[in-house]
C-alpha positions in Angstrom: 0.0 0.0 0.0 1.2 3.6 -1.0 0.6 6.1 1.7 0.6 9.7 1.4 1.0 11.8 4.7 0.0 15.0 3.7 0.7 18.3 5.7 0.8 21.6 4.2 4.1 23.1 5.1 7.0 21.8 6.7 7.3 24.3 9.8 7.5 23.4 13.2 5.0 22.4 14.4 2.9 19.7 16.0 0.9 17.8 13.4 4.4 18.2 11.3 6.2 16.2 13.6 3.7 13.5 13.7 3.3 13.6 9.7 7.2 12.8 9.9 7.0 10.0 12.8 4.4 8.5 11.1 5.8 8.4 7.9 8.8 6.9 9.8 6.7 3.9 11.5 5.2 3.0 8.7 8.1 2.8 6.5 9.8 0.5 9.6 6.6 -1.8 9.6 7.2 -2.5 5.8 4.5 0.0 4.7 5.8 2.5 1.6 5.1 5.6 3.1 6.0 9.5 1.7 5.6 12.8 3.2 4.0 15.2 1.5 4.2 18.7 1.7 1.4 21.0 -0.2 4.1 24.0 -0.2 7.4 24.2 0.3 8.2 27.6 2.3 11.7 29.5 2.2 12.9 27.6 5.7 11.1 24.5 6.2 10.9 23.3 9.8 12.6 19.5 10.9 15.4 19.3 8.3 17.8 17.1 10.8 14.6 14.9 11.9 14.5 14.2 7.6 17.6 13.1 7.3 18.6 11.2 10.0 15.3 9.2 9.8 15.5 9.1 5.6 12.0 10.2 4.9 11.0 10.6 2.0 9.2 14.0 1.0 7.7 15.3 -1.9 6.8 19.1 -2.2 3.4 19.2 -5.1 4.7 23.2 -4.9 7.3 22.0 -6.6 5.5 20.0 -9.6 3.6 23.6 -9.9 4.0 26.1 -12.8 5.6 29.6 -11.7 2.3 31.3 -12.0 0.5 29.4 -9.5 3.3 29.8 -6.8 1.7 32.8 -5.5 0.3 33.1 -2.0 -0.3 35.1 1.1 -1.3 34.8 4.2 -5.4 36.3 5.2 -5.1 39.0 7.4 -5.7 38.5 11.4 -5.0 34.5 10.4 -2.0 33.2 11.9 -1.3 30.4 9.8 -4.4 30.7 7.1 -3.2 31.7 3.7 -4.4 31.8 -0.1 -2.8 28.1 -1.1 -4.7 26.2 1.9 -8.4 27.8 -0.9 -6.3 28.1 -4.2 -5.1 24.1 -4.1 -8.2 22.6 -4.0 -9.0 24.3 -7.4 -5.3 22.7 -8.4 -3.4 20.5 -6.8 -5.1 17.0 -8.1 -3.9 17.8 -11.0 -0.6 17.2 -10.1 -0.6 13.9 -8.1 0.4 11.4 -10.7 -1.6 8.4 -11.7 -1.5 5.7 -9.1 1.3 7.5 -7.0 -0.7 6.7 -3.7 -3.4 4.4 -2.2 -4.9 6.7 0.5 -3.8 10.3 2.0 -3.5 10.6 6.2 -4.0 14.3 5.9 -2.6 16.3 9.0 -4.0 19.7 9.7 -7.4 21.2 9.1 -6.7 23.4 6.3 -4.7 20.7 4.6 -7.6 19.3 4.4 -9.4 21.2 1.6 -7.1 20.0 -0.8 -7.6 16.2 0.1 -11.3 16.9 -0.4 -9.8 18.1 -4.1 -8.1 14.6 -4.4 -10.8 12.1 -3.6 -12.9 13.8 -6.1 -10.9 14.4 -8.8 -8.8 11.3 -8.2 -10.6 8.9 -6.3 -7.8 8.7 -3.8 -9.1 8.0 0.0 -8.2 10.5 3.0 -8.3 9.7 6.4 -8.1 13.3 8.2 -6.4 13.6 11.7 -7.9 16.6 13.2 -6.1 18.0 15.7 -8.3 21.5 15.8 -11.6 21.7 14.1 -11.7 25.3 12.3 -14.7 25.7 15.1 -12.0 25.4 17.6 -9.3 27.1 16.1 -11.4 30.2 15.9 -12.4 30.0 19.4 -9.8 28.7 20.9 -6.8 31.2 19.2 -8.9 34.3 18.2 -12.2 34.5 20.6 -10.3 37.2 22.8 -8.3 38.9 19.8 -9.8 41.0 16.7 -11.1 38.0 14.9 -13.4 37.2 18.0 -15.3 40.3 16.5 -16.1 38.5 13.9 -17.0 34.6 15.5 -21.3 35.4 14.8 -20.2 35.5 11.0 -17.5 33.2 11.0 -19.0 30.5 13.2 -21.8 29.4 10.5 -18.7 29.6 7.5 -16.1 27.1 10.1 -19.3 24.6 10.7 -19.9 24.6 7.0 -16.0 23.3 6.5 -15.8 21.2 9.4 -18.8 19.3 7.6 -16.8 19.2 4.6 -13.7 17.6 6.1 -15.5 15.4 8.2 -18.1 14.0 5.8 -15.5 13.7 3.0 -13.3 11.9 4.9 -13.4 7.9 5.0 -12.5 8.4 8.9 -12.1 11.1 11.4 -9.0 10.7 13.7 -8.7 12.2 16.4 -8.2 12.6 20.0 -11.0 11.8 22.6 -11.7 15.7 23.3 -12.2 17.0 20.3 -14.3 14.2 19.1 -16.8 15.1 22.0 -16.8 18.9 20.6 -16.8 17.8 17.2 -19.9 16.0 18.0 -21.9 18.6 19.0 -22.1 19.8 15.8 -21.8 16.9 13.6 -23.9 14.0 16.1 -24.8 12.3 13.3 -21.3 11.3 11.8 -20.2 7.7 13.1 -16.8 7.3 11.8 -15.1 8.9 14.6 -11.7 6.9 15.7 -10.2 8.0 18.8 -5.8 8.2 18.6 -3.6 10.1 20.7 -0.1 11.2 19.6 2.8 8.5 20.2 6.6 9.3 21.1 10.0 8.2 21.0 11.3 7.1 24.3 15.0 7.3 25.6 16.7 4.8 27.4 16.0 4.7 31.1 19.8 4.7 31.1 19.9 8.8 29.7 17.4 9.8 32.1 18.7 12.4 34.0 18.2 12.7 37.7 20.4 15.6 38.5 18.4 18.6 36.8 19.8 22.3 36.2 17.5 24.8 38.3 16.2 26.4 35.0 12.2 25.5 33.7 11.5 25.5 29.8 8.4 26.1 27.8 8.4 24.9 24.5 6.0 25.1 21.3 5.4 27.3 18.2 4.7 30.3 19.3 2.2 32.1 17.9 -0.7 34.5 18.7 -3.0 31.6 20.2 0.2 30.0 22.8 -0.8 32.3 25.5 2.5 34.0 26.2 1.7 37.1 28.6 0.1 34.7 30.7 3.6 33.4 31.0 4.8 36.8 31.7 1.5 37.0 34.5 2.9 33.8 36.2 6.5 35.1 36.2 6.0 38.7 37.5 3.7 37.3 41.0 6.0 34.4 41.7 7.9 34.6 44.4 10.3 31.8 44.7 11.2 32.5 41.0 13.3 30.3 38.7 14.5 31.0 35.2 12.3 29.3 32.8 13.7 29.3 28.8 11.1 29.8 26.0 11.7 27.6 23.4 10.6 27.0 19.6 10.0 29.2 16.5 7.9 32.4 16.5 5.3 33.1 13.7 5.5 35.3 12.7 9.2 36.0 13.3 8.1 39.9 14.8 6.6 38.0 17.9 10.2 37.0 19.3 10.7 41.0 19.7 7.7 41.4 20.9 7.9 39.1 23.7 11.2 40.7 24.6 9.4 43.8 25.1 7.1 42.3 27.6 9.8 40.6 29.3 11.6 43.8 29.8 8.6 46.1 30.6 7.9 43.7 33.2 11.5 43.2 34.4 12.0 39.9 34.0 15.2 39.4 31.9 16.9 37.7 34.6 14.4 34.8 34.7 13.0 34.6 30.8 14.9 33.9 28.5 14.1 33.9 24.5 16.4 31.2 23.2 13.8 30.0 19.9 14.2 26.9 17.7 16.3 24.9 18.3 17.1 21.3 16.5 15.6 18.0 17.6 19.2 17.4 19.3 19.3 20.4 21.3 15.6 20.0 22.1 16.2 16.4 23.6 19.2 17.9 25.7 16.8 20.8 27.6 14.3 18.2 27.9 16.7 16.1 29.8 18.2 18.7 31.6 15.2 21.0 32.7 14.0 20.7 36.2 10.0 20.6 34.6 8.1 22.1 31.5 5.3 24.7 31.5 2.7 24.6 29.3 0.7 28.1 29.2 -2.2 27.1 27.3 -4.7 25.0 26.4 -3.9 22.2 23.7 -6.2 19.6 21.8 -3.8 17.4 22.8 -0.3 18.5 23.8 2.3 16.3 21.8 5.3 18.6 23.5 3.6 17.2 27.2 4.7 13.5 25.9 7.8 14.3 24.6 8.8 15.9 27.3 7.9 12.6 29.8 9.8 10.6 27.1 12.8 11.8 28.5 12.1 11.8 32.1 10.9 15.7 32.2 7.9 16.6 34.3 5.3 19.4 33.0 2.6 21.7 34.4 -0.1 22.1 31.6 -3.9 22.7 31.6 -6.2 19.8 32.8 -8.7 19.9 30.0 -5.8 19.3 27.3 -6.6 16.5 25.8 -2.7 14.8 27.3 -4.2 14.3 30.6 -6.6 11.6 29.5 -2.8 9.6 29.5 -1.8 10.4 33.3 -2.8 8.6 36.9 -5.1 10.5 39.2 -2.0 11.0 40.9 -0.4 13.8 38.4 -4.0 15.2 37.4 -5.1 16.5 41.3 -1.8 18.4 40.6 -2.5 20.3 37.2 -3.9 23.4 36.7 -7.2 24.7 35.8 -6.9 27.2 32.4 -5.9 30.4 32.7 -5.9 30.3 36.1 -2.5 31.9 37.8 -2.8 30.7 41.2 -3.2 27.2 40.0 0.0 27.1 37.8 1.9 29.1 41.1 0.5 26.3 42.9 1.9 23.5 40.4 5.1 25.2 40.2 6.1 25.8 44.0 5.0 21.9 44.1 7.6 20.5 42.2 10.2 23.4 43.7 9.1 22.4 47.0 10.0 18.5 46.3 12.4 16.7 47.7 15.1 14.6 45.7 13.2 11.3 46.3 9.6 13.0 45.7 10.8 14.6 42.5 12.6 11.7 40.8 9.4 9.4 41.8 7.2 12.7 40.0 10.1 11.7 36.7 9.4 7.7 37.2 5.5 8.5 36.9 5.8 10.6 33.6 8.3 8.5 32.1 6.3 5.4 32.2 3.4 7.1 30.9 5.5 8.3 27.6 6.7 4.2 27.6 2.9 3.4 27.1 2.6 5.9 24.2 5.3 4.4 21.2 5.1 5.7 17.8 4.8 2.0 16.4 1.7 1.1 18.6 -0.3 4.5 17.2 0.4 3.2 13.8 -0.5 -0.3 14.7 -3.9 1.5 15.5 -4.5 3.3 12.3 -3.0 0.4 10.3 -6.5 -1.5 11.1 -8.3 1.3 9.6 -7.5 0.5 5.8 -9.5 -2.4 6.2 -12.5 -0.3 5.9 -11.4 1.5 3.3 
């Protein structure tokens, strides 16, 4: 079977990441697998995880004439731009006879164009929805300009959501945003509940003896919440540097936050390093005392990478991560927005003692053991039987 896993730029990101791991898995389970990007950008995210993994990746951009190469990105959007509408009036047209069996397509708005592909080509999609458009609007732009806007746009994103969902052989997704997605689409059945897998190190590279620092890592952009970072930071008392890690889209937002941090007088305890390789990444993961996670996620794939090498984090009980922990870790995490919670979560883990904390490590390690990469392909792997 020829698989596409479709994404529609290689930034980093989330879904990209699991686009690449899948497309890894599968290829190790005997399964010919490709990556596919819709558009290539001008510095594509996850170059070293390519390479040292082999992937293979095709870029349609490239198999495009110079005149349809042109795109933007909608104002007040921060990732929605003209290709993710134009290349569903396109792109089928330049997927080769027979090249693939079936599309996983990763992303909401990469979806539009796998809707283009089934009905011009016939080729099944199986859609992983990590956001619903619904969500995305609510979730990233209720409290910023666009929010304005949510008794127009609400109607439009239902409309699209029903699109992706109906068009699509399957829905994957995790266990909380099937619920929401439900409430608008009740009559769907083809709902599969996956969570995100990860690649776990060897007990043996676990580090026990942290550095005092804290890390927060994600791609930043207007929807990650970062002032309420700053919030947390400025009323804590028993402060301790915490490093904010990942890319920033767009690239303005890393001075931006610098400005925060120094209006609120907090450069000696943030600090803006930004992306880093998947090398590096691993190393503050092993190193940092515990991650913070500002804001809400549909999942939270940086939560379970974290664990996977023996790194606790504080993030938001209703992400859809917590479904994976004991009762034990979940008493302990912190309600949404709320400050006192995550002051309350942090000054718990600083307040540890060495024995406490490396059992808190043991608990979120074995939970990232349970999660592989292999076993969530195992899981969609019995999905192309209904296909």
């Amino acid at each position: 079977m020829k698989i596409a896993i479709l994404i529609d730029e290689l930034i980093s990101g989330g879904f990209q990441k699991v686009a690449i791991m899948e497309t890894k898995y599968f290829r190790k389970m005997g399964y010919n697998a490709t990556l596919v990007v819709l558009r290539r950008n001008k510095k594509p995210g996850y170059h070293d995880l390519l390479n040292e993994n082999k992937i293979r990746t095709i870029y349609l951009s490239d198999r495009l004439p110079w005149y349809y190469k042109f795109n933007f990105k909608f104002p007040l959007f921060s990732f929605f731009s003209f290709f993710h509408v134009f290349y569903y009036f396109i792109i089928y047209k330049f997927i080769k006879n027979q090249e693939f069996d079936v599309f996983i397509t990763h992303g909401t708005y990469t979806a539009f164009s796998s809707i283009s592909i089934w009905r011009k080509k016939h080729i099944p999609y199986i859609c992983f929805i990590h956001d619903s458009i619904i969500y995305i609007l609510n979730q990233k732009y209720g409290t910023k300009v666009l929010g304005k806007f949510l008794p127009f746009l609400t109607p439009i994103a239902n409309k699209l959501d029903g699109e992706i969902i109906n068009n699509s052989k399957t829905i994957l997704a995790f266990p909380n945003m099937i619920s929401e997605m439900k409430k608008n689409f009740p009559r769907y059945e083809k709902y599969h509940p996956v969570y995100n897998g990860c690649e776990v190190i060897d007990l043996s590279q676990v580090k026990y003896n942290k550095e005092n620092y804290a890390i927060a890592v994600t791609k930043w952009d207007e929807g990650k919440n970062f002032q309420f970072l700053i919030d947390i930071w400025t009323q804590l008392n028993n402060k301790i540097k915490i490093k904010i890690i990942g890319a920033f889209y767009p690239v303005e937002l890393r001075e931006e936050y610098q400005t925060l941090i120094f209006k609120n007088r907090l450069e000696k305890w943030i600090e803006l390093i930004g992306p880093v390789n998947e090398e590096d990444l691993g190393k503050y993961y092993q190193n940092a005392l515990f991650l913070v996670h500002p804001c809400r996620e549909a999942f939270g794939m940086t939560i379970l990478e974290a664990a996977a090498s023996g790194c606790p984090s504080i993030f938001t009980i209703n992400s859809g991560v917590a479904d994976l922990f004991p009762q034990s870790i979940k008493t302990k995490l912190p309600q949404e927005n709320n400050i006192n919670d995550y002051m309350f979560s942090i000054n718990y883990i600083l307040n540890l003692k060495t024995t406490e904390y490396n059992d808190l490590m043991n608990v979120y390690y074995n939970v990232a053991l349970q999660n592989s990469w292999e076993n969530h392909c195992k899981d969609i792997i019995k999905l192309f039987e209904t296909i």
